[in-house]
N, C-alpha and C positions, 0 to 999 in steps of 0.2 A: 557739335554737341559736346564733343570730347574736352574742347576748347573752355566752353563755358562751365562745365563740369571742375575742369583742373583751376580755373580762374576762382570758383565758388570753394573751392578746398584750401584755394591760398588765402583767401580772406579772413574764411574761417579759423586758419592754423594762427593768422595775424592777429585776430581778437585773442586766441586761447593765450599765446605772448604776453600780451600786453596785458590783459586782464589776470592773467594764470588761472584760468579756466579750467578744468579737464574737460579732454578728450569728447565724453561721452555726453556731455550736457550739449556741447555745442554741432555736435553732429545732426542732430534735427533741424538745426538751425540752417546747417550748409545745405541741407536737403528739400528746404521750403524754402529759400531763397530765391529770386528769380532769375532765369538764365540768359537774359538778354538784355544787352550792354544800356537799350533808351528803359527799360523798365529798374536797371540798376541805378541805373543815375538818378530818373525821379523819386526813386529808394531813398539815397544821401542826401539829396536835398530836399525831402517832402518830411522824413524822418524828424533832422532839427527842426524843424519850426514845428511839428506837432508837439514835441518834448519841450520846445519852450513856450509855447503855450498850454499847455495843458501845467505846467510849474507853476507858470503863472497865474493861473485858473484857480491851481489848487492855494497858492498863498493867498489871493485875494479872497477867495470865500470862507477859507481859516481866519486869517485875520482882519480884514477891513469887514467883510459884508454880514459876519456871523459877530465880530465884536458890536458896529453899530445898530446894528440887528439885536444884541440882547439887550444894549441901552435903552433904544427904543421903547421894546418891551417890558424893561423896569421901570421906564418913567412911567407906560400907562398902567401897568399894573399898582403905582404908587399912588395915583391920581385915583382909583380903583378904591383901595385901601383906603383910603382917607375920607372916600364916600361913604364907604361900610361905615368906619368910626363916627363919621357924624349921622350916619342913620340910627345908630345904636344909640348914641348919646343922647339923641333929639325925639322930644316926648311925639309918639309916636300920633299924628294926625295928617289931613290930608294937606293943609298949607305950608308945612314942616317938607312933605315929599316933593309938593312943586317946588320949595324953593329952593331942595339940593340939586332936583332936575335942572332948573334954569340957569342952577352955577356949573353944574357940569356942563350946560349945553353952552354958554356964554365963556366962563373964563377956561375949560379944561379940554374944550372941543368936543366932550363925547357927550352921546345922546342914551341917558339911561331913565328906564322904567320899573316900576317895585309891581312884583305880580305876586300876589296873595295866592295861600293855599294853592301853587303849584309845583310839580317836581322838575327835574331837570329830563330831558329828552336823552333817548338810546343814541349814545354815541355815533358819530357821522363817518365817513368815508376820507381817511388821510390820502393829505396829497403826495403826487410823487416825489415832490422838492419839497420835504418837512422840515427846512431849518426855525419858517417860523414860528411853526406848532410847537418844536422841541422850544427854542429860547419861550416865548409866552407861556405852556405850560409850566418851565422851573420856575422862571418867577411867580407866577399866581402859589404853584405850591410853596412858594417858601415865604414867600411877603404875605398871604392870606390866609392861607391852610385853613379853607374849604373846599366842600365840593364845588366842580366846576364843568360846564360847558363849553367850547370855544369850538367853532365853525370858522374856518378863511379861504374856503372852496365854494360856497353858497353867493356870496357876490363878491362880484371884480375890484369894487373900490370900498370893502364894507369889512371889518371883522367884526363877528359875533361871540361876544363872553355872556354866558351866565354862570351866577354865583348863588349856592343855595344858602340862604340864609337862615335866621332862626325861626322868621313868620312868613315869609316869602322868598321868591327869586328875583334879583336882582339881573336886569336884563341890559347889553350894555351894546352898542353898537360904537366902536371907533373905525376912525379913516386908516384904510392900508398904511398910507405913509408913515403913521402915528408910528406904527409898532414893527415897522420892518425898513430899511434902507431899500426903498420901491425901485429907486434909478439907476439901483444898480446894474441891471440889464441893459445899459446904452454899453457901459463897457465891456459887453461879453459882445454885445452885437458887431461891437467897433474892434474887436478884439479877434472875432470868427469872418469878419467881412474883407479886415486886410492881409487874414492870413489865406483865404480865397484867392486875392488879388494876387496876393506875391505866387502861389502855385500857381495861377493859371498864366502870371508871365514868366516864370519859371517853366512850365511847361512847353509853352510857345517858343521860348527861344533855345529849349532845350534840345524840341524836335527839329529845328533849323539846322541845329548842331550834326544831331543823330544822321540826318536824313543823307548826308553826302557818305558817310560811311556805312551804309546800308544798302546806296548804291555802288560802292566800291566794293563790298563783298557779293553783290547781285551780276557785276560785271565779270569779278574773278571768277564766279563759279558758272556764270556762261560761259567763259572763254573755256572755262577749265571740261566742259561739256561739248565745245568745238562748234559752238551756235556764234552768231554774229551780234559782240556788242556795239550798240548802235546810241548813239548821240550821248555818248560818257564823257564828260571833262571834266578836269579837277573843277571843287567849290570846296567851301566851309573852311577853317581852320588852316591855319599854317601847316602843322603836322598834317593835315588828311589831306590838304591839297599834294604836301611831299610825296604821301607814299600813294597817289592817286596816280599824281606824275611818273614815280617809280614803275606803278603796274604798266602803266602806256608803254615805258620804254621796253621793258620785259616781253610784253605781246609784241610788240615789232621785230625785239631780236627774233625771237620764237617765231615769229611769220616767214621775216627774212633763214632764219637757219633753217625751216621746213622748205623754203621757196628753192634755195640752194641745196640741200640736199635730194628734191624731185628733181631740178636741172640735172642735177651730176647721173642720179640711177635712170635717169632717161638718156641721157647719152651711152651710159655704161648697158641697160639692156638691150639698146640699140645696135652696138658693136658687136654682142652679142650673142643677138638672135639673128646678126648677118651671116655671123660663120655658123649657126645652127642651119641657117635655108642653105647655106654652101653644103652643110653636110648631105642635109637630106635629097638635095639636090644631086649629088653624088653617088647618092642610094640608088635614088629613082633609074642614073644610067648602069646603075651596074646591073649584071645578071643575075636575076634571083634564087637561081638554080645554085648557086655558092653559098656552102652552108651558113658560111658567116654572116650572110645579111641577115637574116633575122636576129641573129644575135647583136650586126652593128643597130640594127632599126630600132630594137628594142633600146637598145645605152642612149641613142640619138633620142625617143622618147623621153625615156627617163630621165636625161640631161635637160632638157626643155623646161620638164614638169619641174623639175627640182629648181632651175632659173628662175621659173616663177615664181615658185613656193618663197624665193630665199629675197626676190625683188619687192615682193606684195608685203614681207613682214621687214625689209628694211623702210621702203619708202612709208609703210600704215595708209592710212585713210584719213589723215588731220584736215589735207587740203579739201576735202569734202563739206562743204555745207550743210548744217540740219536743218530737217523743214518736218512738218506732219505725215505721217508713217501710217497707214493702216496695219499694225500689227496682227489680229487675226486674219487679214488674205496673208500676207508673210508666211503664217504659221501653215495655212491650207499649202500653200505652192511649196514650203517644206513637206508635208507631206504629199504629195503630187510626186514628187522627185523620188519620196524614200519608197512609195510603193511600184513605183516601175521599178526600184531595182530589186524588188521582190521580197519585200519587207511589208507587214503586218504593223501598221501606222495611225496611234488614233491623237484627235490633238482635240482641246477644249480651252475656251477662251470666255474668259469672266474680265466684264467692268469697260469700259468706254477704247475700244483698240487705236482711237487715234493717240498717236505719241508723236514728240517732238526727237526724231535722232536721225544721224544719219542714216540714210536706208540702203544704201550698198554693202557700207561697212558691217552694219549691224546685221545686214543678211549672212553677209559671209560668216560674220561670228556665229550665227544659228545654225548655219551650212555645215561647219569644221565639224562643230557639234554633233550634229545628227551623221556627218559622214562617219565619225568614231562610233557612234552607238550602229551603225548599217556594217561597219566592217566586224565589231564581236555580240552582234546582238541580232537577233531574228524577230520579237517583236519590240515596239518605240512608244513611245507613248510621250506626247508634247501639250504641255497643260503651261496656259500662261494665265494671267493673274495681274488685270490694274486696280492699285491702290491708290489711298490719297496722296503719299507722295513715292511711290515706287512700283515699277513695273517688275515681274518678278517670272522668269519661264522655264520648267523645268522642262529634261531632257533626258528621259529614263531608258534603260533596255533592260533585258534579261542577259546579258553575258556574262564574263564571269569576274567583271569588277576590277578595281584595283585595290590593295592592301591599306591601311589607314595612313600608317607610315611612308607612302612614296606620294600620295594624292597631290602632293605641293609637290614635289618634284618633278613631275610627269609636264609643269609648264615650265622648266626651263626651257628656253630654247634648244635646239639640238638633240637634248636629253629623250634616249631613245631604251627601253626599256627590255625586255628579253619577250619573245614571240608571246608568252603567254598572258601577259598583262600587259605588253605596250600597245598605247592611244593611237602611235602612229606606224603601226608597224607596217610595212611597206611604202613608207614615205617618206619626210625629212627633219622627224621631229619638231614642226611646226605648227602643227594645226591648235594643238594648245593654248599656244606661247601666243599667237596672232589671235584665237581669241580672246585672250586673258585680256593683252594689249587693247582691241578696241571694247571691250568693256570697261576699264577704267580709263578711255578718252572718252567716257561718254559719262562720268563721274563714280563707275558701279564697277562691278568685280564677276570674277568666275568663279566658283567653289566646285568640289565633288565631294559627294556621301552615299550611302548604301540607296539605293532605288529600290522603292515596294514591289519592283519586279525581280528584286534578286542579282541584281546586276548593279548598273554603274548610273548615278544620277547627276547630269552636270548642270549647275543652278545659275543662271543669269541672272543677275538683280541692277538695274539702273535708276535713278534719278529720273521723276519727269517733272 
């Protein structure tokens, strides 16, 4: 998210360059933008072709469809006029009216009627696309200047004028085509159909593109969770096959150098815990009645533990496989554990418990955990919490916490603290450090902050 965040700020600083923008105009802009690389790209490419058709849109109905448009409408508004003039002229009878009727209906195409003693009707319902109404009305008012009627919502192939005259209404019916460029709708259709065409093969070979680096980053962020990616090989693009290729190589060294470094600390605890069973071995025949055994039993103990402590956070848990996890039993047999040692234990579990992670490793990390809240704390309280994409499990006590300023220090390795705030105090400064570690091989992190108990609250958050 960071990623696509910093990628949408450099864009936007690239427009504000180019353009010299300020600042502040363009900031909503990088804010509503979208963050993901197949809905960026449909972006630069779905963007021009809307801008140049919609240019285009707008100059053809500026000038081609609205200029032959008002032609149209001055020829019949002419045709119009010159009916009026000869109604006026021509001594008024009814063989005088059939015969302008007949030459309009014959040489001028329109079909018009004289209606005596009537007035013109309440204005009618404009349409949404008023170019014709607008071009027809200026003409009528400038070439006639009478009152007037005109209806071209009432029929599909029909427009309706009336004109009030001096004795009558003058009732005129012309053909659409007459008075508006009618076909011009083939090229908006031809215009909205191939711009269709091109997005949706735009889009289909865009997602072909999209889809191998979507799997590339689906792989990285398994791998990088310690789950097993299964049937990944380079496809798409030169470049995304390279760095597909690249990842392959990456994860094998990273297998191989995990693989060799479990060979080596298996050999090395091996040699190790030989001469520990020599020692204890040694114990066992000596007299126990010398005060020093106890004291060697004790070092021989504590050598052991500390061996392991220090083999379990070299070697980690990578070589482990993840699979589905019942995290609330997890949490129960965490507490099972915290209250035989005489601890006051409550745990609470919201949302679907199976999770995908390793389950040794991630026990242990819950383990260290509560071990540190059991050694300065009397009651625990373990509340975990599935979301839609994050598991999240608190781990609270009543002790007496750590200061704001050390809480990131307390996971260095080693880093052992003074009796009254250290995590691991009687141990080897690693219970931390080892869970920090397998919480972000599992893609997630540890934090510590104040606990509603007054104590020390350590927060697990991972990916599922």
């Amino acid at each position: 998210m960071s990623d696509a965040r910093a990628l949408g700020a450099a864009t936007v600083a690239s427009l504000r360059d180019i353009l010299h923008v300020p600042r502040r105009l363009l900031s909503p802009l990088g804010d509503r933008m979208p963050k993901g690389l197949y809905a960026r790209s449909l972006l630069i490419i779905i963007t021009p072709i809307v801008i140049l058709q919609a240019v285009v849109a707008y100059v053809f109905m500026e000038k081609h469809w609205q200029s032959v448009t008002s032609r149209l409408s001055a020829a019949t508004t002419k045709d119009i006029a010159a009916i009026i003039e000869l109604y006026e002229d021509f001594p008024r009878s009814p063989e005088a009216n059939n015969r302008l009727v007949e030459v309009a209906q014959n040489q001028l195409g329109l079909t018009i009627e004289f209606r005596p003693l009537e007035n013109l009707p309440a204005a009618g319902p404009k349409p949404f696309f008023s170019i014709l109404d607008q071009a027809l009305s200026t003409e009528i008012t400038q070439k006639i200047a009478r009152p007037f009627w005109i209806d071209t919502v009432g029929r599909s192939d029909l427009v309706e004028i009336r004109i009030k005259l001096d004795d009558a209404v003058l009732r005129v019916f012309a053909r659409r085509s007459q008075t508006y460029a009618s076909n011009s709708h083939i090229f908006l259709v031809w215009m909205v159909g191939s711009s269709l065409v091109l997005m949706a093969v735009a889009i289909l070979f865009l997602r072909n593109q999209i889809r191998p680096i979507q799997q590339l980053a689906a792989a990285a962020e398994a791998f990088g969770k310690g789950r097993d990616v299964e049937n990944f090989r380079p496809r798409g693009a030169r470049e995304v096959r390279q760095a597909a290729a690249t990842f392959i190589e990456m994860r094998r060294r990273v297998e191989r150098s995990i693989e060799q470094r479990t060979t080596m600390l298996n050999g090395v605890s091996h040699d190790l815990r030989t001469i520990l069973t020599r020692f204890k071995l040694s114990l066992a025949l000596m007299d126990g009645s010398n005060p020093e055994f106890d004291l060697l039993q004790k070092d021989v103990d504590e050598m052991s533990r500390m061996l392991e402590s220090y083999l379990a956070f070299a070697r980690g848990d990578a070589a482990e496989q993840a699979g589905p996890t019942d995290i609330a039993s997890l949490l129960e047999d965490l507490r099972s554990d915290a209250q035989r040692h005489g601890h006051e234990t409550k745990v609470s579990f919201q949302g679907d418990p199976i999770v995908v992670v390793r389950p040794d490793a991630f026990k242990r990390c819950l383990t260290n955990l509560v071990s540190n809240a059991q050694r300065f704390g009397d009651d625990i309280a373990i509340t975990g919490q599935r979301e839609a994409r994050y598991l999240t499990i608190h781990v609270d006590d009543d002790g007496p916490g750590i200061p704001e300023d050390l809480r990131e220090d307390v996971f260095k390795p080693f880093l052992r603290l003074d009796e009254a705030h250290n995590q691991d105090y009687g141990g080897t400064g690693l219970g931390l450090a080892i869970a920090r570690d397998i919480a972000r091989g599992h893609g997630g992190d540890v934090s510590l902050s104040r606990s509603p108990l007054d104590g020390l609250r350590a927060t697990v958050r991972v990916p599922v």
